[in-house]
N, C-alpha and C positions, 0 to 999 in steps of 0.2 A: 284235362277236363274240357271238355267241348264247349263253346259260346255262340250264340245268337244276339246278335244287338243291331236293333230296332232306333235309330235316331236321325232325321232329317238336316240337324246344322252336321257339314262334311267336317269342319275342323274338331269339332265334338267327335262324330264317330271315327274319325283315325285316331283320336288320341284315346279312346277310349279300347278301340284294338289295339296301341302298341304296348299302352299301359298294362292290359289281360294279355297278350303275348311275353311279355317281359316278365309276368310272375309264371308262367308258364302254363297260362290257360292255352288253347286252340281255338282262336273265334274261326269259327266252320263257314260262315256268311252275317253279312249284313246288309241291313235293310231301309227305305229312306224313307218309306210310303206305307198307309196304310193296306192297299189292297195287294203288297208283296207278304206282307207279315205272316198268315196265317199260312197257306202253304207253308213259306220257308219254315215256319215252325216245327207243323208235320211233316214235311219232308226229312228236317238234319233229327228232331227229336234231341236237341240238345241237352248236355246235365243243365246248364240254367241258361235262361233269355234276360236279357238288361234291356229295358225296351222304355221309352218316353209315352210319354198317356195321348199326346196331340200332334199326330201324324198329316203328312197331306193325302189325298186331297182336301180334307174340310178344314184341320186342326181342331178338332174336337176332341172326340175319344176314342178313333179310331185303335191305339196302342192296347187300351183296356180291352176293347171289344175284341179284339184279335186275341187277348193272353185267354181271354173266356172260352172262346170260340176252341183253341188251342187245347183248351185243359181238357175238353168235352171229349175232343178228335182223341187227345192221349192225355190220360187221367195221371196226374201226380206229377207235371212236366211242372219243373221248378221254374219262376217266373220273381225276377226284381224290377218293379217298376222304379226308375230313376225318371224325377219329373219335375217343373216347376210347379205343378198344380196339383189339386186334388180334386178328381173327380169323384163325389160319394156314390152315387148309387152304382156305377161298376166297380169300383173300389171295394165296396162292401161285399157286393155279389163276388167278385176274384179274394178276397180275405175271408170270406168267412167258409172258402170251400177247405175242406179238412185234409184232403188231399195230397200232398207232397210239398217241397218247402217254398214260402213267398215272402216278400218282402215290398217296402215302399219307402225309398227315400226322396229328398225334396234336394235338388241342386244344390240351391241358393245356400244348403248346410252339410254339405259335403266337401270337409275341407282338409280331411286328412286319407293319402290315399292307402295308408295299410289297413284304417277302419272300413275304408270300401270294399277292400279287396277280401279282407275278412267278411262283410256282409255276402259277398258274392260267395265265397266257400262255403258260408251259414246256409244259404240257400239252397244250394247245389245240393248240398248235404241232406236238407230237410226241416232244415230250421224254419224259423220264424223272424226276419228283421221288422222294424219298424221305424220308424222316426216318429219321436214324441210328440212333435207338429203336426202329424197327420189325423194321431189317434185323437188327440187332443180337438181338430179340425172338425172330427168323423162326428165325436162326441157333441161337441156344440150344436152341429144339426140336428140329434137325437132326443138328450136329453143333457141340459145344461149340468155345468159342473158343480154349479155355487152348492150343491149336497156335501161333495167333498172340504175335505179343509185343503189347506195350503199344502200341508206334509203330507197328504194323501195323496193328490196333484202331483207332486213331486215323484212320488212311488210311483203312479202309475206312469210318467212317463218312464222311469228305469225299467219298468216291466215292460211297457213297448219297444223299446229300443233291446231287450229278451236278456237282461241281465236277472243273474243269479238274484235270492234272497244276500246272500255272502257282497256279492258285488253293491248292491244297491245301499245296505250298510256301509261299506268302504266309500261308497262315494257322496253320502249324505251325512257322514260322520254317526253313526247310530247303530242301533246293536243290532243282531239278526230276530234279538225277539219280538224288539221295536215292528222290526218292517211286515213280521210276519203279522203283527195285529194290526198295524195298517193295510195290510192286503187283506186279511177277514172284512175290516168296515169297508172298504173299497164295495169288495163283493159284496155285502151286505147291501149296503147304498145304491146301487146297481141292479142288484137283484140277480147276482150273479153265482153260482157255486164255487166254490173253493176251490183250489188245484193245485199240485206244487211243482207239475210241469210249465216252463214258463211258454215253452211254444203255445200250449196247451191255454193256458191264459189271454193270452194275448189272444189267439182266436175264440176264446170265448167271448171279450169284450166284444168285437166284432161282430161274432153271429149274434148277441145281442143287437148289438144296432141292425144289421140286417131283419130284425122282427116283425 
């Protein structure tokens, strides 16, 4: 499986290639800047890019703008943003495109590396990753959460991070019937349709905020 990774600290991006070459990824190239990104993109057309959101020269958004810029040149090109930040308005614009699989984790909670290395095959694949800090983050800019209750809150982060109805009962101690009626009021409260795909979920919340 082919890689692309986008990260300016050097001791980050070697450990991040030896880590995906040791599970038996191929990182094909990497990248330290923003104005390398988008080429290399298009050029390898990698199965997925791991790429930081604030590149130089600005440190802003350059990482986002380039996965966007990317997806346009080649449509469905899997992209996991790994970041310390969240930038919403390209965030949303790159999540809510339906396109081929994405992801956005935040560093500072990435602490075990078979859950990573699973996020990055999720992707690859077609999935949908998330970190519940982010959607959570996406959501507070939108439309506050205080609708939801606490238990719903909870579900919808299991649903961003693209766990099962099954899984999200296992891990909240509650029944699968339980979760699936806190996923209707979710969507209800939101104003969102129902769905029992979880990729599918998860970018709906999104194209929601993107509105």
């Amino acid at each position: 499986m082919r890689v692309v990774i986008a990260e300016d600290h050097a001791l980050l991006r070697d450990g991040l290639t030896r880590l995906l070459n040791a599970f038996e990824f191929v990182v094909v190239a990497t990248v330290e800047d923003g104005p390398s990104l988008l080429p290399t993109l298009v050029e390898h057309q990698p199965d997925v890019a791991v790429i930081d959101v604030r590149l130089p020269p600005t440190f802003t958004d350059e990482g986002l703008q380039a996965a966007i810029g990317a997806r346009t040149a080649v449509p469905g090109l899997p992209i996991l943003v790994l970041s310390q930040h969240v930038e919403p308005l390209y965030a949303r614009e790159l999540l809510s495109d339906r396109s081929g699989g994405v992801g956005y984790l935040l560093k500072d909670r990435v602490s075990n590396v078979a859950h990573f290395v699973d996020a990055v095959r999720q992707v690859a694949g077609g999935g949908t990753v998330m970190d519940p800090e982010v959607v959570a983050r996406l959501l507070d800019r939108s439309r506050p959460l205080d609708v939801l209750t606490g238990r719903e809150r909870e579900v919808l982060g299991e649903m961003a991070a693209g766990r099962s109805n099954a899984a999200i009962a296992g891990r909240l101690f509650i029944t699968e019937k339980a979760v699936s009626k806190h996923i209707n009021n979710i969507f209800t409260k939101l104003g969102l349709p129902p769905s029992d795909d979880d990729n599918r979920r998860v970018l709906a919340v999104l194209a929601y905020l993107n509105a």
